[in-house]
N, C-alpha and C positions, 0 to 999 in steps of 0.2 A: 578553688584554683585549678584542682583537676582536670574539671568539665570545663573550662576557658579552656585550660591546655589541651585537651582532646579537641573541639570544636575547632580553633583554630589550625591543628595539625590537620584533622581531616577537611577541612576548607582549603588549606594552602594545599593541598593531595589533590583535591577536584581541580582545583584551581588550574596546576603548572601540569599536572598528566591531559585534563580537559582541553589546555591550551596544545598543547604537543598533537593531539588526537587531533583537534578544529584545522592545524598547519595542515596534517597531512592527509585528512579524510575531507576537506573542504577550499582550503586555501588552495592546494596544491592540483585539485584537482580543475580547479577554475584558470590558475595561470595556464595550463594545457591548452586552454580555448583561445587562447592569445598568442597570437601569430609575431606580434614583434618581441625579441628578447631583451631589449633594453627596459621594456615596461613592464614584461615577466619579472626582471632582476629587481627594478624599481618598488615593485607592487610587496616583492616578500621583501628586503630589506627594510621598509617602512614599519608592515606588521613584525617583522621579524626585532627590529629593534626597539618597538612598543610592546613585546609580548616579553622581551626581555628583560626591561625594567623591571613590570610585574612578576615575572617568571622568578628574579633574583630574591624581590621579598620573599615568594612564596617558599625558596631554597631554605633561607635565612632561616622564615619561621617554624619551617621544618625541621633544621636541625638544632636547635632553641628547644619548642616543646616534646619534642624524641626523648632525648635523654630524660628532659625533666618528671616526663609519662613513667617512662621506665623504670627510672630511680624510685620513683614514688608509688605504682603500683606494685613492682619486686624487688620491695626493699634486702628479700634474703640473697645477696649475693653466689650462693654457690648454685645457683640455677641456670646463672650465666655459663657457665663452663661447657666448653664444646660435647662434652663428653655424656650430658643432658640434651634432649629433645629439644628442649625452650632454647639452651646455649647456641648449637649450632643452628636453629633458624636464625636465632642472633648473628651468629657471627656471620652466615650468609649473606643477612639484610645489612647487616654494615659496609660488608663486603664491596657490596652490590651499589650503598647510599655512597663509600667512599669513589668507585669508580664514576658512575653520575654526574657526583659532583665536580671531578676532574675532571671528565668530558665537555662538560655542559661550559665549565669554564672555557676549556681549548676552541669550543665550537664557539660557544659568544663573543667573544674579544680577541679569537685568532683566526680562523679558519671564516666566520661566517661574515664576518666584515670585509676579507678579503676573493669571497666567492662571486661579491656583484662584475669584479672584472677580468674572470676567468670562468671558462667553463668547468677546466676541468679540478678546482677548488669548492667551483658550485656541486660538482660530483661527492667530492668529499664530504661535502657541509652536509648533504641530504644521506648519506652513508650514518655518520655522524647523529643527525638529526634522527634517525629513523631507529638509528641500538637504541639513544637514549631514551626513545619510547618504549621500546622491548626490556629497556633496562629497568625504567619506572616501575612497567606491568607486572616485573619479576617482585619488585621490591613491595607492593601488593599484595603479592601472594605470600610470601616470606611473611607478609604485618599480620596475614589471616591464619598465617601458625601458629605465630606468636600468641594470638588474641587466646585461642585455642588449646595452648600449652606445649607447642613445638611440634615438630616434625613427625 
């Protein structure tokens, strides 16, 4: 049950950081070539709300197999404690997966639905758009201390 729970952790990880990566090293770079902005707006809301469905499982089964990884490879509790190497990457990476995931909310169902008929929201969404990728890459790095034995 482990190795399910790791595969799919690390699959829904390519998955929703791969998609974040694709928006703004590929998507983003192509609406630039596009001279009308209603078709620019058009073009990411389409992938933008089809990458979010997806995006939302991959959140889910993220935080589903996390803890169940956790709990079940460091069974001994007092390793979590900030005051431990292993604890505070922990408490980082939680830190880091709790902020994420409130963003990612505020930006999918608040800010980035209402960016197709404003510019300056569309500002915001890709402000938004753009931590939660730096926020992912952090939480990566945090998961390869962890693997490793902390900080």
């Amino acid at each position: 049950m482990l190795k399910i729970a790791l595969f799919l952790h690390v699959l829904s990880a390519i998955f929703w950081i791969g998609g974040m990566l694709f928006l703004v090293a590929v998507i983003a770079p192509y609406l630039k070539t596009l001279s009308d902005p209603k078709a620019k707006s058009q073009i990411f809301q389409v992938v933008g709300k089809q990458y979010r469905k997806w995006g939302w499982v991959a959140i889910i089964t993220l935080l589903v197999t996390g803890p169940f990884m956790l709990l079940t490879m460091y069974p001994d509790y007092s390793i979590y404690s900030p005051s431990t190497g292993f604890g505070l990457a922990l408490t980082i990476k939680l830190a880091l997966v709790t902020i994420i995931v409130l963003s990612s909310f505020v930006h999918d169902f608040f800010i980035g639905p209402k960016a197709r008929n404003s510019p300056k929201i569309s500002s915001i969404a890709r402000v938004f758009g753009r931590a939660n990728l730096i926020i992912a890459l952090a939480i990566v790095v945090f998961a390869v201390f962890l693997r490793f034995g902390g900080i």
